[in-house]
C-alpha positions as CSV (number, residue, x, y, z in Angstrom):
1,X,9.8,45.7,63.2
2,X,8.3,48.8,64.7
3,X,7.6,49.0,68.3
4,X,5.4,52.1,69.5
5,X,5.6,54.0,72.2
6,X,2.5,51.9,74.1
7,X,4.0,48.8,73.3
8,X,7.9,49.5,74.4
9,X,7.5,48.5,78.1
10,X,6.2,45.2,77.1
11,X,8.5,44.3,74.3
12,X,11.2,45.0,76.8
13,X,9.8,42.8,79.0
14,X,9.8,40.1,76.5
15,X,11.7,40.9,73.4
16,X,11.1,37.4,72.1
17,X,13.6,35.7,69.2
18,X,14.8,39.0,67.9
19,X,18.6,39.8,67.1
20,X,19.0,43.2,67.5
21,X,17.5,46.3,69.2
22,X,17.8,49.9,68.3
23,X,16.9,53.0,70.7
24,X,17.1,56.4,69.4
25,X,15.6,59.7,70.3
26,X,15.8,62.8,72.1
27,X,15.8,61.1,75.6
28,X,19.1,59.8,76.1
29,X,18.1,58.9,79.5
30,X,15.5,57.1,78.4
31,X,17.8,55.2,75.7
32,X,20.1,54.4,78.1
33,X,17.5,53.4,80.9
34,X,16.4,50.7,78.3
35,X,19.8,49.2,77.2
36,X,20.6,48.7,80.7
37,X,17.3,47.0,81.4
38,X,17.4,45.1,78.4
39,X,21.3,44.3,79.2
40,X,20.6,42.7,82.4
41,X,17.3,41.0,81.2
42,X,20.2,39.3,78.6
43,X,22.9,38.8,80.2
44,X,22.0,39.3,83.8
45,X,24.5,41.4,84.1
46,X,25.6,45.5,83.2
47,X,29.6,44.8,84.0
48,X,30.3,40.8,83.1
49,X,33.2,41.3,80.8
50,X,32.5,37.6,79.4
51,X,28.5,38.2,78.5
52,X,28.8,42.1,77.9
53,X,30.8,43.9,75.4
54,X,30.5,47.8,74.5
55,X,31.6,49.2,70.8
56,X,31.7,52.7,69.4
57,X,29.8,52.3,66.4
58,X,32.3,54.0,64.5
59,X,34.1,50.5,64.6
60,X,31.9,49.2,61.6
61,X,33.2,52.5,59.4
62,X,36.5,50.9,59.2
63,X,35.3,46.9,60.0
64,X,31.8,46.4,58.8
65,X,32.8,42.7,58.8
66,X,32.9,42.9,62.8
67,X,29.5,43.1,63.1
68,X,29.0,39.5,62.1
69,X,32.7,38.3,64.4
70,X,30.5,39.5,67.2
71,X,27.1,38.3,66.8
72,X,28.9,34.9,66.3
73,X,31.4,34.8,69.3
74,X,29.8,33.0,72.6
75,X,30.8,34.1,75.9
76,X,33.2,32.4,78.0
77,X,31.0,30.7,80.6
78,X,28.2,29.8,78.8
79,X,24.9,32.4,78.7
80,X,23.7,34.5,75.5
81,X,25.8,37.5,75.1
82,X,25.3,41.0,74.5
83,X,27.1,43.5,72.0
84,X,26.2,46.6,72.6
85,X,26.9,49.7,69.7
86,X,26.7,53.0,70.5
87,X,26.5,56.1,69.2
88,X,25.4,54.9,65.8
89,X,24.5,58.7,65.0
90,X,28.1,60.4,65.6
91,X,27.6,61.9,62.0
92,X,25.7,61.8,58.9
93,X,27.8,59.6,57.4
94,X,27.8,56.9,60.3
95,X,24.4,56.6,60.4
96,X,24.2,55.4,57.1
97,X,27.3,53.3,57.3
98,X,25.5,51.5,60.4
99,X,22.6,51.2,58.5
100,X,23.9,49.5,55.7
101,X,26.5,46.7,57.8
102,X,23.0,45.8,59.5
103,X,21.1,45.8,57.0
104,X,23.6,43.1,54.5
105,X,23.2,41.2,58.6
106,X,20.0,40.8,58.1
107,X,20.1,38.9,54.8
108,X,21.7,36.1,56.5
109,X,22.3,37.1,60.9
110,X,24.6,34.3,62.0
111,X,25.6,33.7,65.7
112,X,23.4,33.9,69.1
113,X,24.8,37.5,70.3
114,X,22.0,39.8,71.3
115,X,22.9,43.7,69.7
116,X,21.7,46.8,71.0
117,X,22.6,50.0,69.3
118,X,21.7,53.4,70.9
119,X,21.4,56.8,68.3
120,X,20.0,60.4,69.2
121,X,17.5,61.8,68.0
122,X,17.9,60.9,63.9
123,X,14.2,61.3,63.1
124,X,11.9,58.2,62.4
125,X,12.5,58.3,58.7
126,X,16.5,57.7,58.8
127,X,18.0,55.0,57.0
128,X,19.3,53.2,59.7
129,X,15.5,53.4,61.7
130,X,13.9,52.0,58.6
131,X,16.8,49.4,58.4
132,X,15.2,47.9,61.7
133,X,11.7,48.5,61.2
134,X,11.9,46.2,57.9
135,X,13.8,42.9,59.7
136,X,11.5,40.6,61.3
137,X,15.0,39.9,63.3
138,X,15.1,43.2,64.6
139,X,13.3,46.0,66.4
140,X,13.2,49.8,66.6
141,X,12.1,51.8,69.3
142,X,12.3,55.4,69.7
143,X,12.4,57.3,72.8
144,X,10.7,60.2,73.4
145,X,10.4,62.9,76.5
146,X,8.0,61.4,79.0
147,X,4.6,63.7,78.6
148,X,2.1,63.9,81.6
149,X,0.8,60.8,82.0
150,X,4.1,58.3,81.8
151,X,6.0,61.5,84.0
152,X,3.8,61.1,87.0
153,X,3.8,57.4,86.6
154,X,7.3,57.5,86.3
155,X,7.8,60.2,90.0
156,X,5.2,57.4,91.6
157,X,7.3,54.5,90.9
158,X,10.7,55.3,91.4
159,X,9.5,57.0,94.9
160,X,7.5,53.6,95.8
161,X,10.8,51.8,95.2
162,X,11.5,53.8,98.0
163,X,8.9,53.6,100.6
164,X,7.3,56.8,99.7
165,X,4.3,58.8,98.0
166,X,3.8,62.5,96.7
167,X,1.1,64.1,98.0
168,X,-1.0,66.0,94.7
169,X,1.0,69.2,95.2
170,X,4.2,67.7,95.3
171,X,3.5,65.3,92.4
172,X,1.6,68.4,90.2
173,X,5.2,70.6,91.1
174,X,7.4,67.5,90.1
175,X,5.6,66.6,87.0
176,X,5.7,70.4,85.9
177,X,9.9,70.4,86.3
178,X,10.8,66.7,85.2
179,X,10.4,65.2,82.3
180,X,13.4,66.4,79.5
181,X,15.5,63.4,80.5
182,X,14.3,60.2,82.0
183,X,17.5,59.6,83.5
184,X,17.6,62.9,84.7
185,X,14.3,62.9,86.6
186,X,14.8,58.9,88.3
187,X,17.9,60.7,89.8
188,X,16.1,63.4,90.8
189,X,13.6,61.0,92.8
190,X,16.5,59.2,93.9
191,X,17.9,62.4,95.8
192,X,14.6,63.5,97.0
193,X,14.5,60.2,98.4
194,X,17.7,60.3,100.2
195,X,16.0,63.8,101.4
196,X,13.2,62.3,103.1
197,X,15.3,59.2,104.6
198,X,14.5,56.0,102.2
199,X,12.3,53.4,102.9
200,X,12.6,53.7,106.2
201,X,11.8,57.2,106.8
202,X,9.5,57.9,109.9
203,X,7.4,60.4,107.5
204,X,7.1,58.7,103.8
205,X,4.6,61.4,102.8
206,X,6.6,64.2,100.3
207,X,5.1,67.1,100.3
208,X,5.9,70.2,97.7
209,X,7.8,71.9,100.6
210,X,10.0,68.6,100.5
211,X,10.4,68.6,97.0
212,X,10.7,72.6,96.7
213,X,13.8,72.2,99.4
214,X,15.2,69.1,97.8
215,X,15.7,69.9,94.0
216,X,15.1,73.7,94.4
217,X,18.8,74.1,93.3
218,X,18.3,73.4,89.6
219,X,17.2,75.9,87.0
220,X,13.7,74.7,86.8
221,X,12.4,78.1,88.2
222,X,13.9,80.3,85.9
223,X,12.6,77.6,83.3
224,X,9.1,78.7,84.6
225,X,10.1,82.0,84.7
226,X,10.9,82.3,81.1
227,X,7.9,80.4,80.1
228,X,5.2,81.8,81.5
229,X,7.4,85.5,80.1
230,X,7.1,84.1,76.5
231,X,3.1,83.8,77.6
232,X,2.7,87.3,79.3
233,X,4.7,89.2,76.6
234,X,7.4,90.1,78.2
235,X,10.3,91.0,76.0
236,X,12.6,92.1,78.5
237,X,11.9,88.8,81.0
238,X,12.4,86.6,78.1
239,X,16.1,88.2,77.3
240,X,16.8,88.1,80.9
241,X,15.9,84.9,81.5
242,X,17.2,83.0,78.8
243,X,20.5,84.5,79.1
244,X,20.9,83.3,82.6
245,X,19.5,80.0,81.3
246,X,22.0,80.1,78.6
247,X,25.1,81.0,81.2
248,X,24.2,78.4,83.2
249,X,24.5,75.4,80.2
250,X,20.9,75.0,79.8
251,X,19.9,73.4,76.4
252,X,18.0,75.1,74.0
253,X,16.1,72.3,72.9
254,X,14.7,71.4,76.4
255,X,13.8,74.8,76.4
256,X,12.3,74.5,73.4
257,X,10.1,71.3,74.7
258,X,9.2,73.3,77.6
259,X,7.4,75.9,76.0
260,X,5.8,73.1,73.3
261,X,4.5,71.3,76.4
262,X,3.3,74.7,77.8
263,X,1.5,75.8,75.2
264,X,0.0,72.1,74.1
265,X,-1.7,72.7,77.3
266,X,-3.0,76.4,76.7
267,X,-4.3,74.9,73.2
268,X,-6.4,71.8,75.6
269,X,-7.3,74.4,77.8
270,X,-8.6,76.4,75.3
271,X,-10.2,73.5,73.4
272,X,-12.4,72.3,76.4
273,X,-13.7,76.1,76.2
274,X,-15.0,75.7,72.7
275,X,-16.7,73.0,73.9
276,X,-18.5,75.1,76.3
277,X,-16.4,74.1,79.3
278,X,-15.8,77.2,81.8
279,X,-12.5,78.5,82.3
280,X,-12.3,77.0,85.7
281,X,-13.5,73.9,84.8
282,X,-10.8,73.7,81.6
283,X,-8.2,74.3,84.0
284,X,-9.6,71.5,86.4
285,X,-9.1,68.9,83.7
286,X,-5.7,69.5,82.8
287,X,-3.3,66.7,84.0
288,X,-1.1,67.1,85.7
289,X,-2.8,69.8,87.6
290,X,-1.5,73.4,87.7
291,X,0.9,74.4,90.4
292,X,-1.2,77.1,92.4
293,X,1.8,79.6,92.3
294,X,1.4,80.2,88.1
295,X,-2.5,79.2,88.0
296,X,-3.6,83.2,87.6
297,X,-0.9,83.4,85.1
298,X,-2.0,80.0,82.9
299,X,-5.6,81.5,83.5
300,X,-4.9,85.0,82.6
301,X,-2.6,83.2,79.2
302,X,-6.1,81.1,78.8
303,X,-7.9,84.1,78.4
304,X,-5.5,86.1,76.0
305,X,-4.4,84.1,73.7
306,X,-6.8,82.1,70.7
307,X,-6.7,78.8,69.3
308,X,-5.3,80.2,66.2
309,X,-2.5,82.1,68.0
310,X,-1.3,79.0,70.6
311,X,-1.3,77.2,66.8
312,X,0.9,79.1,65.7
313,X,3.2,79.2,68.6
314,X,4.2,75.5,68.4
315,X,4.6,76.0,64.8
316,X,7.2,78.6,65.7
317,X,8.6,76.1,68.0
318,X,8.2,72.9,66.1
319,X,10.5,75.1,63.1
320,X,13.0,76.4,65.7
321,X,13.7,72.7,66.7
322,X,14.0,71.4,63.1
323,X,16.1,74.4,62.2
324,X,18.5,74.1,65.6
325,X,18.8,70.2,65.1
326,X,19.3,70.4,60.7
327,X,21.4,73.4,60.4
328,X,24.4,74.7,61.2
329,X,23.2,77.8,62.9
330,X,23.7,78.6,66.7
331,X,20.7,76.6,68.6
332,X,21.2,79.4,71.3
333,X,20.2,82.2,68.4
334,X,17.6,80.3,67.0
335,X,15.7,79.4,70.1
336,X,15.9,83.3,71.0
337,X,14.5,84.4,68.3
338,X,11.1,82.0,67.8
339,X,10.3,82.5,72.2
340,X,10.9,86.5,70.8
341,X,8.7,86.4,67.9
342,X,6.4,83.8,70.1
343,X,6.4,86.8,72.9
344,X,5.4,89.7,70.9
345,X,2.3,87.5,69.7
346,X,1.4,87.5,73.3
347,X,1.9,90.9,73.8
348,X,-0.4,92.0,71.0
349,X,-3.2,89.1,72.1
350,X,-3.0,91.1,75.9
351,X,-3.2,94.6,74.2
352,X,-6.1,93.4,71.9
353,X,-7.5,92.3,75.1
């Protein structure tokens, strides 16, 4: 069966009689946030030897038939056990192997053993996704980058955990920096935490000067930086800033996200304008709200650039990502060249201006 995205947290809460779960996307955090969760929910348990057991899914290239030795084997103890496959999208060729050994499972699943096999980002229409979306034993859920809404609940929760809230600033700067990898941005939490003293810190308010101080060491500035470039037409910002993005191991396709969430908000910015919004009320309804720093910047990019240009910046992007993910041209060329071509489209919408 297919589980959507609105639905995943509750499924996961309650995954019912199924036999098998499959997470895949361009999250891994995420994927691997939920085959721990859904491990322990199992086997109470992440490290039990007896009710946990961890394959490369390459295994099932050379021994399909060890997909059904492991759904049948019970754990020593008592308690359901969980077999856990991962990697299922090493190559092309794996995919489909994985799909096929589950799906000739499905015809006839024998043994108690609860699987969870984790893939990247193989596109809803693979073989092995629609393997799992046809088994009423199975379930597939895909794992997307968190957007606004699920990021700041995401920041509120893990710091409540802790004893702590954001004050708007600080939760508006967070949600603008998180958000690639939702593994990435708990541990981020986690250390701004630590910052401010855990739960029982005398002061449990952060504030953006915390969060500025406490995870101003990662590249998320010069992420800004070369955003908002790509938005002011800057040619020479854009090669500066992406090649000290690119030196320091950055990936192109969280780049490449980046600049798709940025514009996706110029486009609803400009959209509430149509509507016969003013510019300052536009700005007031985006969520989450703009960091003050790059507001006359997001306002001056509102103004510039049309609905038909901002359109055709995320189809420049939405390409670049196909092409760096399908192909086997450079990601780091690729990416270049679509935030160049997107950047001289801005610089003619500021001269037309």
């Amino acid at each position: 069966m297919k589980i959507t995205a609105n639905r995943a947290d509750g499924f996961l809460a309650r995954p019912g009689d199924v036999k098998a779960v499959l997470l895949f996307g361009p999250d891994g955090g995420l994927v691997r946030e939920r085959m721990n969760a859904l491990t322990k929910l199992i086997a109470q348990s992440l490290d039990d030897p007896f009710r946990v057991a961890e394959f490369s899914a390459s295994v099932l290239r050379d021994d399909p038939g060890r997909l059904g030795d492991e759904a049948a084997s019970m754990s020593f103890g008592g308690g359901r056990r969980v077999v856990r496959w991962r990697d299922a999208d090493a190559d092309g060729r794996l995919e489909t192997t994985v799909a096929n050994a589950f799906e000739a499972f499905f015809e006839n699943p024998i043994g108690d053993s609860f699987m969870i096999i984790t893939a990247g980002d193989i596109g809803a229409r693979a073989k092995l996704v629609g393997v799992f979306e046809a088994s009423d034993h199975a379930a597939a859920i895909a794992c997307y980058a968190d957007d606004a809404r699920t990021l700041e609940g995401v920041i509120r929760d893990t710091l409540k955990t802790q004893g702590l809230t954001a004050t708007p600033d600080a939760l508006a700067w967070l949600s603008e920096r998180l958000g690639g990898d939702r593994e990435v941005s708990r541990r981020e939490m986690e250390k701004l935490a630590m910052y401010k003293g855990g739960p029982g810190a005398k002061d449990r308010t952060v504030s953006e000067d915390d969060a500025r101080a406490c995870i101003g060491d990662t590249s998320a500035f010069e992420m800004d930086d070369l955003i908002y470039a790509v938005g002011d037409g800057d040619h020479g910002a854009v090669q500066r800033v992406y090649g000290r993005l690119m030196g320091e191991g950055a990936s192109p396709i969280t780049i490449l996200n980046a600049a798709a969430r940025h514009f996706l908000r110029l486009h609803e910015t400009r959209g509430r304008l149509n509507d016969g919004k003013s510019l300052e009320q536009a700005l007031m309804a985006l969520r989450p709200p703009l960091f003050f720093k790059v507001k006359p910047r997001f306002q001056h990019q509102a103004g510039t650039w049309s609905e038909a240009l901002i359109v055709r910046a995320l189809d420049l992007l939405n390409d670049a990502e196909l092409q760096a993910k399908s192909t086997d041209l450079p990601a780091e060329a690729i990416t270049e060249r679509a935030l160049m071509q997107i950047a001289q489209a801005g610089a003619s919408a500021r001269r037309a201006r």
